[in-house]
N, C-alpha and C positions, 0 to 999 in steps of 0.2 A: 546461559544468558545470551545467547543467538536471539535473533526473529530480526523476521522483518516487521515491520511496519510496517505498512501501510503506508506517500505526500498524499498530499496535495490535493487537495481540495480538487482536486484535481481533474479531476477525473480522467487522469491520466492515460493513456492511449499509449497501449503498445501495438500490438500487432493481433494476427492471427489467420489462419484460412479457414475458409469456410469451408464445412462437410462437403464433401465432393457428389454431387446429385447425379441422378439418373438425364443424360439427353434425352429429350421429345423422341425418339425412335425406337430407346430400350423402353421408355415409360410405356410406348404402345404395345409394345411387343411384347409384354407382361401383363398388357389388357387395362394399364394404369389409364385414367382420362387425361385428357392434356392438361397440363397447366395453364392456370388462368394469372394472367400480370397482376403483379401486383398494385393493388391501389397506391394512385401517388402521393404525396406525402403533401402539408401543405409547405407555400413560400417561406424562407425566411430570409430578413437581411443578409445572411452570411453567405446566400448563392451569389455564386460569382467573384467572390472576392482574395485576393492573393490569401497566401498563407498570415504574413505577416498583418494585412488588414482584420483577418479572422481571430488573431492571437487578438489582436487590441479591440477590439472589438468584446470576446468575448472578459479578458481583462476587463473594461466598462462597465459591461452587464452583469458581472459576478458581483463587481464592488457596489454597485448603485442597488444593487438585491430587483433588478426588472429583472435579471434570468427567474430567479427564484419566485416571479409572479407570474411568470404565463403559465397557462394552462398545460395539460398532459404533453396535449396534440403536440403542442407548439415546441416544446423542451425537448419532446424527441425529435421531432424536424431537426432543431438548432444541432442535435450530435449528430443524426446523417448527417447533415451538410459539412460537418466541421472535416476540416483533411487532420491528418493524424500528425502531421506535422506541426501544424499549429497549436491540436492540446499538448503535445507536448514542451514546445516555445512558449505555453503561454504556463504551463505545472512548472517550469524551469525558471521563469523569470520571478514569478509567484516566491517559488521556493527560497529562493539567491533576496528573498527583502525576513525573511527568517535564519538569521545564522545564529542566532539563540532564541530558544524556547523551550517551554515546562509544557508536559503533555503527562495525560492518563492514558492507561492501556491496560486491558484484558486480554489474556491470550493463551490459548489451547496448541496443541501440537500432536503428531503422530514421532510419535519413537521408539524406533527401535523393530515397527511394524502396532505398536499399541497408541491408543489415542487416549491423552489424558483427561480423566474424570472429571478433574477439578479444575479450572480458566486458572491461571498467576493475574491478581491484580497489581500493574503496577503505578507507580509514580515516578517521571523520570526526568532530568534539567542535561539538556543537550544544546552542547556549543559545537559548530560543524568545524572550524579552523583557527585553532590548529582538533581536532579530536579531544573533545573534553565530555566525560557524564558521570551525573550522579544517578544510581537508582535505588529505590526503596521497594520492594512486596508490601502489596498492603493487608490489612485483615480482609479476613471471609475470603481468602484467597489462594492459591495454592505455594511453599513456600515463604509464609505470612513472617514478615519480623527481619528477611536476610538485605543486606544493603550490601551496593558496590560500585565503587568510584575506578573512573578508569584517564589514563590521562598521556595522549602517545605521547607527550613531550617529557613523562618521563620514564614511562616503558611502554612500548609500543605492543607488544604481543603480551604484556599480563595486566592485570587487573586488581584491584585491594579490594577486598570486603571480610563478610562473616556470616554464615548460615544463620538461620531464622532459631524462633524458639528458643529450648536448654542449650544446643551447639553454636549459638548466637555468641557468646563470650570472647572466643578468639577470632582474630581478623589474620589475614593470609595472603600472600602475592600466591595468584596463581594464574597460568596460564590461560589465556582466553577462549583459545580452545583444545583445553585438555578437557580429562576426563569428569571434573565435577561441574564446565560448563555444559558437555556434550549429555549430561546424562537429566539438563534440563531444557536445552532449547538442541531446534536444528540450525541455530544461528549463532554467530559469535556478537560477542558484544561491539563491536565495528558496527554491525546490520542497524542497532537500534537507531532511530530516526527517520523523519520522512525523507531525506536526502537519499537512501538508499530502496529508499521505494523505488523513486524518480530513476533511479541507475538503473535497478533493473528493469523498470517499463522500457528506457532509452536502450539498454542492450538486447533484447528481446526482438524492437524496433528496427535496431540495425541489422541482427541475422535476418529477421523476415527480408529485409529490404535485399539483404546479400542475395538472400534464394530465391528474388523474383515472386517474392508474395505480398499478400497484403498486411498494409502494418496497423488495420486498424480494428476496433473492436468487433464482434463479431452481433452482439446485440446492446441494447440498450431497453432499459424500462426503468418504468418512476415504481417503486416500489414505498410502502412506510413502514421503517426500521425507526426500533428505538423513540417509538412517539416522533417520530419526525417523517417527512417527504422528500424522498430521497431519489438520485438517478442509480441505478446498476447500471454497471458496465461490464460485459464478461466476452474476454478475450479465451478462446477454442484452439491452439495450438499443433500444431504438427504431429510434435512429441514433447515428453516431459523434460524433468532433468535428466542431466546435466547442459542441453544444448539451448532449453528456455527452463523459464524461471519453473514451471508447471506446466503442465498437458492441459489445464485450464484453470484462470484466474479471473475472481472477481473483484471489481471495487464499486462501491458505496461514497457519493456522497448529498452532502445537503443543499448543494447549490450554489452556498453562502461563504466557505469557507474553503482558502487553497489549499485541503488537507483531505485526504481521505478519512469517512468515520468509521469504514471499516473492510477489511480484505479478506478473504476465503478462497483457498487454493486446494485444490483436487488432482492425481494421477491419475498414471494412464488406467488404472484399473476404478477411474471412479471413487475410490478414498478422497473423503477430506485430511488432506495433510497439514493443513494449519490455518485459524480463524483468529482472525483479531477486530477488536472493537476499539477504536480512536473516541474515548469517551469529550475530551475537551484541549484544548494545545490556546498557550497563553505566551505572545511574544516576552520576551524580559531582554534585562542586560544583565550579567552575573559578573559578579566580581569574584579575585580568588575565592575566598571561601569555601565557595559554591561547590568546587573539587580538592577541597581540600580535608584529609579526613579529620582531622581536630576542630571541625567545625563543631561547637557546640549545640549543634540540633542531629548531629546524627548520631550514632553509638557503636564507632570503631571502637 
C-alpha cells in the first residue's frame, strides 16, 4: 500500500542535468558538423519577471484556463521561461488550498525486479493534517475488493483493513510497512497523496541545488494522454535511488488542474519502475466517519 502519487497540477519541477555533450572540438575531431543554435523560442510574459511574479502569474493563468488555451508554441515557451523555483512556489501554494481530497488512481509497479501485469485501481479520501486515509481497490483491478484506513493519530506506523475477494472477511492492524504492504507497493502508505509528490519533487530540488546543478526539468512537450492535452515534463537525473527519487521522472499534466494526471518513473537501467494515472481529485471536507472503520459504507 506504498506509491507515490503523483501533486499537483503541477507541473512540478524538480531538478535534473542535462546529458553531458561533446565540446565544438571533440565534435570536430570526430569529423561531427558543428552545432547549429538553437532556434529561439518565442516571448512570453514571464521573461524577466522575479520568481515570486512568475508563481502569481502562473497561479492566474492555470485558474482563468488562458495557460490552457495558447497554442503549443506558446505553452512550451511559458515552461522555458518559468525558473524551477517558481513552479515549485507555485505546486506548493496550490497544494496547501487542498488539505482534504477524494482522488482515483491506477497503478502498476516493478517488485521485487518484476513489473506487474495487472494496474491496482484505486479509490482514496486523504486528509494531510494530522495523517488520515481511506482506501478502497476497485474492480477490473489488481487486488479488487481490499480496503484500508490508516490514521497516525492513532497508530502511526500501522494500518486497519482486509484483503480483497474470499480473504476479504477479516480485518487486521498491520504494519505499514511490513511484509503484506511491501509485497504490494514500493511505497508505504504515508506516500499516498499528492503532498508527497510535492516532497519529493522539493527534495530532489534541494540536492540538485546542493551539487551546483540544475534543478529544472530537462524537457517539456504537449503531448495527448487519456483523450486530453497535456504538458510532459521529464526530469533526467544524475543517478537513481536512493540519492533522487529516480534516474528519471516524468509528469503529465492538463494544464487545468494543480495535480498531476499522471507520473512514470524509470532506473538507471532504463526499467519503468512505476506508472501511475491520476484519473480525477475532488476537494471535500470529511468528517469522522470518513476514517472511521464502522462506517457503514465500508466492509471492515
Amino acid at each position: 500500500m506504498k506509491q507515490l502519487i503523483t501533486i499537483a497540477a503541477l507541473g512540478g519541477a524538480l531538478s535534473l542535468m542535462a546529458a553531458p555533450q561533446l565540446s565544438l572540438f571533440d565534435a570536430r575531431a570526430q569529423g561531427a558538423p558543428a552545432a547549429q543554435p538553437a532556434p529561439a523560442r518565442a516571448a512570453t510574459p514571464y521573461d524577466g519577471l522575479s520568481t515570486a511574479q512568475q508563481t502569481a502569474m502562473l497561479a492566474r493563468q492555470t485558474a482563468s484556463g488562458e495557460l490552457a488555451a495558447l497554442p503549443d508554441a506558446q505553452v512550451l515557451a511559458v515552461f522555458d521561461a518559468l525558473q524551477p523555483e517558481a513552479l515549485l512556489t507555485w505546486a506548493r501554494q496550490e497544494i496547501n488550498r487542498f488539505p482534504e481530497y477524494e482522488y482515483a488512481m491506477t497503478r502498476q509497479e516493478r517488485l521485487n525486479g518484476q513489473w506487474q501485469d495487472k494496474p491496482a485501481r484505486m479509490l482514496i479520501r486523504y486528509r494531510h493534517m494530522p495523517r488520515q486515509l481511506y482506501a478502497r481497490w476497485l474492480p477490473n483491478g489488481a487486488q479488487a475488493g481490499q480496503e484500508i484506513i490508516y490514521d497516525e493519530t492513532k497508530r502511526r506506523d500501522e494500518m486497519y483493513g482486509h484483503l480483497g475477494g474470499v480473504l476479504g472477511f477479516t480485518s487486521i492492524w498491520t504494519a505499514i510497512d511490513g511484509s503484506l504492504a511491501k509485497s504490494q507497493s514500493n511505497h508505504t502508505v504515508r506516500d499516498l497523496g499528492f503532498q508527497f509528490v510535492l516532497s519529493m519533487l522539493e527534495r530532489d530540488a534541494r540536492t540538485l541545488k546542493a551539487a551546483g546543478l540544475s534543478e529544472k526539468y530537462s524537457r517539456a512537450e504537449i503531448v495527448q494522454e487519456h483523450g486530453t492535452r497535456m504538458v510532459a515534463l521529464t526530469w533526467e537525473l544524475p543517478e537513481g535511488a536512493p540519492k533522487y527519487y529516480a534516474k528519471k521522472v516524468q509528469l503529465m499534466f492538463d494544464l487545468r488542474h494543480p495535480w498531476p494526471r499522471q507520473e512514470t518513473a524509470w532506473d538507471a537501467d532504463g526499467n519503468m519502475v512505476e506508472k501511475i494515472v491520476f484519473e480525477k481529485a475532488v476537494k471535500k471536507s470529511f468528517d469522522a466517519s470518513t476514517f472511521d472503520p464502522t462506517n457503514a459504507e465500508y466492509k471492515f
